[in-house]
N, C-alpha and C positions, 0 to 999 in steps of 0.2 A: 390579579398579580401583574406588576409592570412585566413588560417583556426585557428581554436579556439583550444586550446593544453590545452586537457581532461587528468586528472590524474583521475585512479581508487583508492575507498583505501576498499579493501576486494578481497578475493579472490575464493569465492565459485559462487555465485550468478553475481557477478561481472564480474567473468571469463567467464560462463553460456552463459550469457544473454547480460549485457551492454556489454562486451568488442567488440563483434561481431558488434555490433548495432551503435558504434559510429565509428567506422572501417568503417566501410561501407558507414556513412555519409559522404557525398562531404565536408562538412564546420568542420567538427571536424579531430581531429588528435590524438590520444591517444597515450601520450609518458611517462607514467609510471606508475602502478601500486603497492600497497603496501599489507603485509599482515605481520604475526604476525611468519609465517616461511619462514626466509631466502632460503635457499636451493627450499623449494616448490615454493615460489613469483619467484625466479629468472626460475623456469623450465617452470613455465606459460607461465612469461613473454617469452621466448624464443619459447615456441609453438605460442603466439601472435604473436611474431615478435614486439614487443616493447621492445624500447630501454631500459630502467629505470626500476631496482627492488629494493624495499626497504621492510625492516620489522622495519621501524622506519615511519610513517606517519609523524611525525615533520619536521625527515632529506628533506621528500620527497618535502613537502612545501617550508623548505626554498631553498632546490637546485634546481627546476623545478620550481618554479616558475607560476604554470599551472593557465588559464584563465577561466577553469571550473574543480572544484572537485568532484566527485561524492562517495557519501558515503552510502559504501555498507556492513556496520561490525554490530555485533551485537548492540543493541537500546542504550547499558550505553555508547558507543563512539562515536554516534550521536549528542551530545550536543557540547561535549570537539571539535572534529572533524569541526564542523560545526564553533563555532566561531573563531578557528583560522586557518580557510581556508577562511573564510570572513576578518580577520584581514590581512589577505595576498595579500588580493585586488582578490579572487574567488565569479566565479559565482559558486552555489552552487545547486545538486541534492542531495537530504536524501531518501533515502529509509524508506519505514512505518515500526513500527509504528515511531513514531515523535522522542518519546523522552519516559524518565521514568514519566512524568507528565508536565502536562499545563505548570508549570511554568518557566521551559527546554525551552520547545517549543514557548514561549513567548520570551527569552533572545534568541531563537536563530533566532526567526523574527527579533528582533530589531539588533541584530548584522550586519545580511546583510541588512537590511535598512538603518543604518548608513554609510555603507558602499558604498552606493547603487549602488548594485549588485543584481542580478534577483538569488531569489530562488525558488524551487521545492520542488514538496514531488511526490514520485514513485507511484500514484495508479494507474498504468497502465491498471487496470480493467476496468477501465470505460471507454477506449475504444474496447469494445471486441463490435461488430456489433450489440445485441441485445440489451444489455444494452444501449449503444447510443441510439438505436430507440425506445425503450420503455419509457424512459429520455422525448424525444422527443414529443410523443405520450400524456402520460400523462400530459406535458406542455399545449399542444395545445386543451384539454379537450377532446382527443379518447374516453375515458372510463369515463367519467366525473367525480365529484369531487372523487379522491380519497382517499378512506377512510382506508384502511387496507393494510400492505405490512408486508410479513413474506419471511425470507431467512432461510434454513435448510443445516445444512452443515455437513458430514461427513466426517472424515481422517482417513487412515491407520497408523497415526504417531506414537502412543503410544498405540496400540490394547495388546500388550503382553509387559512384563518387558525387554524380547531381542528384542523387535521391531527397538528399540534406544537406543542409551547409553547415557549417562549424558553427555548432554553440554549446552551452556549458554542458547540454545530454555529450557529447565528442568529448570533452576534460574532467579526468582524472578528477588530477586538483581539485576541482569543484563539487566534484560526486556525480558526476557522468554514469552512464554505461549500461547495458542492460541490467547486469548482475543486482541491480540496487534499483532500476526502475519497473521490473517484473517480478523475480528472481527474487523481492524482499516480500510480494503476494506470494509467491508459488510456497516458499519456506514456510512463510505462518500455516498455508494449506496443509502442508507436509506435515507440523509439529500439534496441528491442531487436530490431525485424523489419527499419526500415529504417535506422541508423544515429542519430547524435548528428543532433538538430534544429538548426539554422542559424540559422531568422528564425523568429520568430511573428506572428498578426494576430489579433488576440485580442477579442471583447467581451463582458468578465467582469459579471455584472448580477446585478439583482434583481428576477425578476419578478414575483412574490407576498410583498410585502413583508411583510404582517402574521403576528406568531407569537401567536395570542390577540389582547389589545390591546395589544400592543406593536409595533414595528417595528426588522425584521431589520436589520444591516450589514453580513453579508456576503451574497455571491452566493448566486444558486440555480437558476442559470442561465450556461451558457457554451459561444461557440462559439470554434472556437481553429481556423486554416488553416497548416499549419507548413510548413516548405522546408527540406529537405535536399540533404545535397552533393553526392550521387549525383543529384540534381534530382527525387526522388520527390516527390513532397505529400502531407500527409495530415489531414484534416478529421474534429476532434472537436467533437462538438454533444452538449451533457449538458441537461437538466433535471430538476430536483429536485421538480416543482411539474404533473407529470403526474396522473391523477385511477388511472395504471396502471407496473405496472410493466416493462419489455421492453432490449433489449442485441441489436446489430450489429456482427460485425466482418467486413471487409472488405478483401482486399488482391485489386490486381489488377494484375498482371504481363503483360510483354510476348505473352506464350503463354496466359495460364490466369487462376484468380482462384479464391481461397481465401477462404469464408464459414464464420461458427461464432457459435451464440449465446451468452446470457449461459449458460447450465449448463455451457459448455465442455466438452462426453461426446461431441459428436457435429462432424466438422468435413467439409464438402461440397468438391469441384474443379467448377468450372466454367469449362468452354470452347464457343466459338459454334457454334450447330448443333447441341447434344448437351444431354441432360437432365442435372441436376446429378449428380454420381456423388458417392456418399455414401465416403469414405476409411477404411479399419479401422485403427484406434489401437491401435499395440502395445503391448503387452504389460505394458512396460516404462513406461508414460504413464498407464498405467490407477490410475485413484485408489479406495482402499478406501473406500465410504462406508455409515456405518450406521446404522441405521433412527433416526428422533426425533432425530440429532445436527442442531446446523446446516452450514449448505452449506459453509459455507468450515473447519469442521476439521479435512475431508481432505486438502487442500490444505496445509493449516496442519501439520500431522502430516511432510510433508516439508521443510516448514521448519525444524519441530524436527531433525528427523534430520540436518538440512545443518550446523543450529548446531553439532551435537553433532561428528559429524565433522570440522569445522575447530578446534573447541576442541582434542578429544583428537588428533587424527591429523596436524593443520595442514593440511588440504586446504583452500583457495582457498574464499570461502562468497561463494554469488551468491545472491538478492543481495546485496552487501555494500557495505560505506557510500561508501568513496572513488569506488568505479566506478559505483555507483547509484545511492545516496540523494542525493549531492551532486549532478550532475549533472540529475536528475528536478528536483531542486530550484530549479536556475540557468535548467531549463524554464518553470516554475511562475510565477516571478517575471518571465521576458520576459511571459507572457502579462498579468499585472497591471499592468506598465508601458503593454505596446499597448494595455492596454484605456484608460488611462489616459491616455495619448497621444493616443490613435485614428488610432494608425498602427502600419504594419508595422517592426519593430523587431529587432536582432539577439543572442539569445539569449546573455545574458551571458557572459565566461568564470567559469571554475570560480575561488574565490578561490585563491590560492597558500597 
């Protein structure tokens, strides 16, 4: 079977992580990627070894032609990007968060449905070894009904005014912020252990405003208290503007309670009266990971393989956009309205 001919369109993240990742896959072929400097896209592309560089994402479409697009650019070129790489007859990967709001993310499910073409959304978190088996655990009632799950996040990103310098992560407008560049992992986390979120109470901020001499608009800072139907709750507290880096997750069920940090290799049970017991991740959850790569292309490397699979074989691709991306999405935006509001608010529905 020919291999499937993968165009990138981003050049940071893109470069990182997917270009390696679908390289390496037997079924994929990556023959062009795009970005927004000529000179730099073509010196990537040359350290890749792919043929095709553009700093026009349109040209790239209509000359290549590619049978999967994966879009790796800041959130505001995720909409434009996505329908007409769907109008070009592509299967489509988005990187999170979605879109600037539900209703992006809603025109850019039906685009590729129309089309019908398989789309993705990047949370490639959810396959890190713990999270899977905790996922799991709390499905099959380990810890019985679970009632409470809190995620605590800390980043070095914006601790000081020279931490960073202004770019589109700092604006709004563009879909900046932490809330949409974590905060769109942590939710699917939250909705996939304990159900679709209900209400939000959200206050999305900015707590170290200056990026150099400039000043940020969007957040960098966000605590979010959700309600679910099953009456669980669950409390995300992010900041961006830590002087370190650190990750808690937390779920704690009627019997038990299930902890795991950010590297996601290692996941604890604890119950009262008893030292934490450390759980063995099988087998089948264990992520290859290899030496000088970044942390997340092992992770990533199973996303590939899901893409591939649903292309050729039509297997079901979680995560995938109707049941994921939109959804995380109509999250996203309750918590901006409550914060907006400064009230507790009911997490939109999905647009029709």
């Amino acid at each position: 079977m020919p291999r499937l001919r993968v165009a990138i369109l981003g050049t940071s993240f893109g470069r990182l992580v997917q270009a390696p990742a679908f390289q390496r896959h037997p079924g994929f072929e990556l023959v062009a990627i795009a970005g927004r400097d000529r000179e730099k896209t073509s010196r990537i592309a040359a350290e890749l070894g792919v043929g095709a560089a553009y700093d026009d994402w349109r040209e790239l479409l209509r000359r290549e032609s590619p049978d999967v697009v994966s879009i790796v650019t800041p959130v505001f070129l995720h909409h434009p990007m996505m329908l007409e790489a769907a109008a070009a007859g592509a299967h489509v990967l988005c990187e999170k968060p979605t879109a600037l709001h539900r209703f992006q993310a809603a025109a850019m499910r039906d685009a590729v449905a129309r089309a019908g073409r398989v789309a993705g959304i990047n949370h490639e978190f959810r396959f890190l070894p713990a999270r899977r088996l905790a996922t799991e655990l709390v499905r099959q009632g380990a810890i019985g009904r679970p009632r409470r799950m809190e995620i605590l996040g800390r980043y070095p990103v914006w601790a000081r005014p020279e931490s960073r310098p202004m770019t589109w992560l700092a604006d709004r407008a563009r879909g900046g912020g932490i809330l949409g560049a974590l905060g769109s992992h942590h939710t699917d986390c939250l909705r996939l252990i304990l159900g679709e979120p209900l209400t939000a109470l959200a206050s999305v901020r900015t707590d170290q405003p200056l990026r150099g001499s400039e000043r940020a608009t969007s957040d960098d800072s966000v605590t979010v208290h959700y309600e679910f139907e099953n009456g669980a709750t669950a409390l995300m507290d992010l900041s961006a503007c830590a002087p370190y880096r650190w990750e808690r997750y937390e779920v704690h069920g009627e019997t038990a309670s299930l902890r795991w940090d950010e590297t996601g290799d290692r996941l604890w049970r604890l119950v009262p009266g008893a030292e934490p017991e450390e759980l063995v991740i099988p087998e089948t959850h264990r992520l290859e990971r290899r030496e000088g790569e970044p942390a997340l292309a092992a992770p990533f490397r199973v996303m590939v393989e899901r893409l591939h699979r649903a292309i050729v074989h039509g297997e079901p691709l979680e995560p995938g956009f109707a049941a994921d991306a939109v959804p995380v999405q109509c999250a996203l935006d309750a918590c901006r309205l409550s914060s907006e509001a400064g009230t507790r608010v009911a997490v939109p529905a999905i647009p029709a």
